[in-house]
C-alpha positions in Angstrom: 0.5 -9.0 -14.5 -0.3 -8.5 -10.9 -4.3 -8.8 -11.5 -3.8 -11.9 -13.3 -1.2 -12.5 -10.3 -4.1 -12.0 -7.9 -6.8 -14.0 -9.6 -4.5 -17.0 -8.5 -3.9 -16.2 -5.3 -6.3 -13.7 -3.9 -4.6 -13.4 -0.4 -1.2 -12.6 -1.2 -0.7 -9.1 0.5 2.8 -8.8 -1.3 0.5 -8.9 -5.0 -1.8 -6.2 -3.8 1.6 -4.1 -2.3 3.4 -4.6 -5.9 -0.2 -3.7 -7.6 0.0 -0.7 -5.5 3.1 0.6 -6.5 2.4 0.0 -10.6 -0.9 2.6 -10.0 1.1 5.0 -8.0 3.8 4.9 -11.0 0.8 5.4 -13.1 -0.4 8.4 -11.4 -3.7 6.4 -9.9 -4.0 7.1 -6.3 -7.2 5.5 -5.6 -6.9 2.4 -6.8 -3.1 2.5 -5.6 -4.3 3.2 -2.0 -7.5 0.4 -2.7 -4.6 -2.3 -3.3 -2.2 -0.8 -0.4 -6.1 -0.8 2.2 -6.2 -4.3 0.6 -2.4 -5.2 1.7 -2.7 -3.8 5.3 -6.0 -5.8 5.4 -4.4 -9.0 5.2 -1.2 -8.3 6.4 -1.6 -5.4 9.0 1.8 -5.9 11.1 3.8 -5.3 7.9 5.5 -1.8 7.5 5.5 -1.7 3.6 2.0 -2.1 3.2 1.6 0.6 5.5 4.2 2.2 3.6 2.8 2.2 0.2 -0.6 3.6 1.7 1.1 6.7 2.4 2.4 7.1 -0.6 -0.9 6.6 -2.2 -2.1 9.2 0.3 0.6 11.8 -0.7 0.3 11.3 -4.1 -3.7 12.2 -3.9 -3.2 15.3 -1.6 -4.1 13.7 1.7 -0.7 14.7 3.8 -2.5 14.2 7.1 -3.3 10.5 6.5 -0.3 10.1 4.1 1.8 11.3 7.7 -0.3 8.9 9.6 0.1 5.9 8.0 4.5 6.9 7.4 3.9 6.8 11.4 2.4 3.5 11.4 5.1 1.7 8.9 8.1 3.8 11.2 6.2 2.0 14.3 6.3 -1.3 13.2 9.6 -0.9 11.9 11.7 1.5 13.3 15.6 0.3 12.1 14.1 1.5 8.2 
Protein backbone atom coordinates (compact mmCIF):
# COMPACT_ATOMS: atom_id res chain seq x y z
CA UNK A 1 0.00 0.00 0.00
CA UNK A 2 2.71 2.45 0.74
CA UNK A 3 4.51 1.92 -2.79
CA UNK A 4 1.30 2.50 -4.51
CA UNK A 5 1.13 5.38 -1.74
CA UNK A 6 4.37 6.69 -3.05
CA UNK A 7 3.84 6.53 -6.83
CA UNK A 8 1.22 9.38 -6.04
CA UNK A 9 3.09 11.44 -4.13
CA UNK A 10 6.75 10.77 -4.45
CA UNK A 11 7.84 13.43 -1.80
CA UNK A 12 6.00 12.58 1.09
CA UNK A 13 8.73 11.73 3.71
CA UNK A 14 5.90 10.36 6.18
CA UNK A 15 5.18 7.45 3.09
CA UNK A 16 8.80 6.44 2.93
CA UNK A 17 8.95 6.60 7.15
CA UNK A 18 5.70 4.19 7.28
CA UNK A 19 7.39 2.09 4.22
CA UNK A 20 10.27 1.83 6.53
CA UNK A 21 8.70 0.51 9.34
CA UNK A 22 6.53 -2.36 7.22
CA UNK A 23 10.38 -3.75 5.96
CA UNK A 24 11.70 -3.54 9.40
CA UNK A 25 8.56 -5.65 10.61
CA UNK A 26 9.42 -7.80 7.77
CA UNK A 27 12.82 -8.49 8.76
CA UNK A 28 14.36 -6.26 5.59
CA UNK A 29 16.84 -3.87 6.83
CA UNK A 30 18.16 -2.58 3.67
CA UNK A 31 15.43 -1.55 1.96
CA UNK A 32 13.89 -0.45 5.55
CA UNK A 33 17.01 1.87 6.03
CA UNK A 34 16.77 2.81 1.84
CA UNK A 35 13.04 4.27 2.70
CA UNK A 36 14.18 5.70 6.34
CA UNK A 37 17.84 7.44 4.00
CA UNK A 38 14.93 8.43 1.65
CA UNK A 39 12.71 10.10 4.68
CA UNK A 40 15.70 12.04 6.23
CA UNK A 41 16.47 13.15 2.61
CA UNK A 42 13.49 15.02 2.25
CA UNK A 43 12.72 15.77 5.58
CA UNK A 44 16.10 15.96 7.46
CA UNK A 45 14.98 18.20 10.70
CA UNK A 46 12.43 15.42 11.65
CA UNK A 47 13.38 13.05 14.56
CA UNK A 48 11.37 9.98 13.46
CA UNK A 49 12.98 9.66 10.24
CA UNK A 50 16.02 9.74 11.90
CA UNK A 51 14.50 7.39 14.23
CA UNK A 52 13.45 4.69 12.04
CA UNK A 53 17.09 4.71 10.39
CA UNK A 54 18.37 3.52 13.55
CA UNK A 55 16.26 0.97 13.78
CA UNK A 56 17.06 -0.17 10.41
CA UNK A 57 20.65 0.06 11.46
CA UNK A 58 20.14 -2.11 14.60
CA UNK A 59 18.14 -4.52 12.99
CA UNK A 60 21.10 -5.21 10.30
CA UNK A 61 23.98 -5.29 12.94
CA UNK A 62 25.35 -1.83 12.47
CA UNK A 63 25.10 -0.56 16.38
CA UNK A 64 27.59 2.16 15.80
CA UNK A 65 25.51 3.97 13.11
CA UNK A 66 22.25 2.59 14.60
CA UNK A 67 23.69 4.75 17.99
CA UNK A 68 24.50 7.60 15.75
CA UNK A 69 21.50 8.23 14.11
CA UNK A 70 19.26 7.52 17.96
CA UNK A 71 21.70 10.66 18.71
CA UNK A 72 20.58 12.59 15.88
CA UNK A 73 16.51 11.97 16.45
CA UNK A 74 17.36 12.65 20.62
CA UNK A 75 19.00 16.04 19.16
CA UNK A 76 16.33 17.19 17.27
CA UNK A 77 13.93 16.17 19.74
CA UNK A 78 15.04 15.93 23.09
CA UNK A 79 11.37 16.07 25.26
CA UNK A 80 10.86 12.18 23.37
Amino acid sequence: HYSAALSHTPKDPALYSNRSFAFLRLRMPARALADADEAVKRRPDWPKAHFRRAEAFRVAGLHDEALKAYERAANLDPQD
